[in-house]
N, C-alpha and C positions, 0 to 999 in steps of 0.2 A: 504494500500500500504506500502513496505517494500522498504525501498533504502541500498544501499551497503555502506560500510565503503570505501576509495579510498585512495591511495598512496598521501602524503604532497610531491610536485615537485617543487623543486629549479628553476628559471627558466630556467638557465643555462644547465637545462637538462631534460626538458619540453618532454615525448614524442613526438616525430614524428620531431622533430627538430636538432637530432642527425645524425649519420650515421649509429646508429643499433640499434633497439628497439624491446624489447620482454615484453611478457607476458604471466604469468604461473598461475594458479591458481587451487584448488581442494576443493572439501567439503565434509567429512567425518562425519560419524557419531560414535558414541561413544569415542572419544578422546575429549581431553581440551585445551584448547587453554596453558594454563600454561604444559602442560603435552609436545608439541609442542615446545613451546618457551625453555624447559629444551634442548631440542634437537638441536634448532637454534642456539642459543648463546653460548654453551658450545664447544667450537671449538675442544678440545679434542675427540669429538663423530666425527664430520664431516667424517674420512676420514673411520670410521667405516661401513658407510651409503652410501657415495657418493663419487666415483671414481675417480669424477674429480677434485681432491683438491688436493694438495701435497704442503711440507714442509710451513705449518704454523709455523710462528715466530710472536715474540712480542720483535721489537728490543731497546724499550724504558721500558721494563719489565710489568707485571702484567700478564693476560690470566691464563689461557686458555678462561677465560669466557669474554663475550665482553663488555663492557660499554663502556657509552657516551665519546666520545675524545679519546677512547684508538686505539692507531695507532698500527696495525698489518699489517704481510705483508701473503700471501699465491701465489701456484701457481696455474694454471686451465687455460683450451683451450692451450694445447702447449705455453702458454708467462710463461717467465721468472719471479719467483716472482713479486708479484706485490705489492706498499707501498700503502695500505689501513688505512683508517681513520674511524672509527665512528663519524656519525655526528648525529644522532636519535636513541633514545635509551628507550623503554618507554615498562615496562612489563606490559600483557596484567591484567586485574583487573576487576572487576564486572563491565558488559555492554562497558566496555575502550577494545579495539584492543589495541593491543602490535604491536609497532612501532619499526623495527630497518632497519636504514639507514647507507652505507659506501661506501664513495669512494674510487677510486682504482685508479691505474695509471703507468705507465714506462714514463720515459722520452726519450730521442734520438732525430734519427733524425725525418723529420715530415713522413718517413716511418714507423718508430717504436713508435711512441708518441701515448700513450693512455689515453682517461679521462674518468670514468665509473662512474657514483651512480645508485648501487643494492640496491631495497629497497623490505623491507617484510611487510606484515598487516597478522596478526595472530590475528583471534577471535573467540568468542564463540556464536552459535547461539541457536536460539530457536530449540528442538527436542534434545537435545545433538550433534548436530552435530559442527565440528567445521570449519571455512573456513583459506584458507593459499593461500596468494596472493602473487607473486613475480615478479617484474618489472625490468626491466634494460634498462637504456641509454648508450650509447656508443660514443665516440668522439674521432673519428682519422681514420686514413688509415688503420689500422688495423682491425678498427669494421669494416667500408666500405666492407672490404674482406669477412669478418665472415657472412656480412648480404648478399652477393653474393651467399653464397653456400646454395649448396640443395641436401640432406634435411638442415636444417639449423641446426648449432652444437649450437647455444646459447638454440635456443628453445629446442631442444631434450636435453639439457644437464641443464637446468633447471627445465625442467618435472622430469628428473633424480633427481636432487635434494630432490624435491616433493616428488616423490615416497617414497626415501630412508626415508624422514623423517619423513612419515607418518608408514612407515613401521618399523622406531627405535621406534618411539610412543609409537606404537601399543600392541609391547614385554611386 
């Protein structure tokens, strides 16, 4: 018997305890989990690949590549950039998944107030294949909306994600 690698959850944002929860995941074959994780992290690539990104910043300087603690901001789903944090940050390594977690957020009123941690599990499996799991919590009236609509923009716009960065990989 083989068990999965699983997302490390804050409790604070425990799926199914939020107002918007997704989950995105793929398994490919002939890719690496490092080859993957060049793609994730280097923010400079993002908007190469995946459409729904615009104006990444790093207003306390470093990036474009992301590591633990570094606070960026980006935008995505029609919100106004959004101040992002790294909180998990861990490249993937012989038989170790590459861990990277960030919160996100707008402040306002409690119409416009957002609290999100996006987290990824990037690893390598047996056969060459590789897997790419991506999760998201949401907290506020604004996720509440998001998780309303159908089809759902988080999920289809996570698969997009996916796609794109299986398909920078890939190149």
């Amino acid at each position: 018997m083989t068990t999965q690698n699983a997302i490390t959850w804050p409790e604070k944002y425990l799926p199914g305890t939020g107002d918007n929860f997704v989950s995105n995941e793929v398994i490919v074959q002939g890719l690496t989990a490092a080859k993957v994780w060049h793609f994730l992290v280097d923010t400079s690539e993002w908007e190469g690949y995946y459409d729904n990104v615009a104006d990444i910043s790093f207003p306390r300087g470093g990036g474009p590549e992301l590591k633990d603690g570094l606070a960026f901001g980006f935008g995505t789903f029609g919100f106004p950039p959004l101040d992002a944090l790294v909180v998990e940050f861990r490249a993937p390594a012989d038989g170790v998944p590459g861990r990277l977690s960030w919160t996100a957020g707008q402040d306002g009123t409690p119409e416009e107030r957002l609290d999100v941690l996006h987290a990824w599990l990037v690893e390598d499996l047996p056969g060459g294949r590789v897997r790419i799991l991506t999760q998201e919590t949401q907290i506020g009236q604004p996720a509440a909306a998001l998780a309303g609509e159908r089809p759902n923009p988080m999920l289809n716009g996570h698969q997009a994600w996916l796609d794109g960065l299986v398909g920078a990989a890939s190149k």
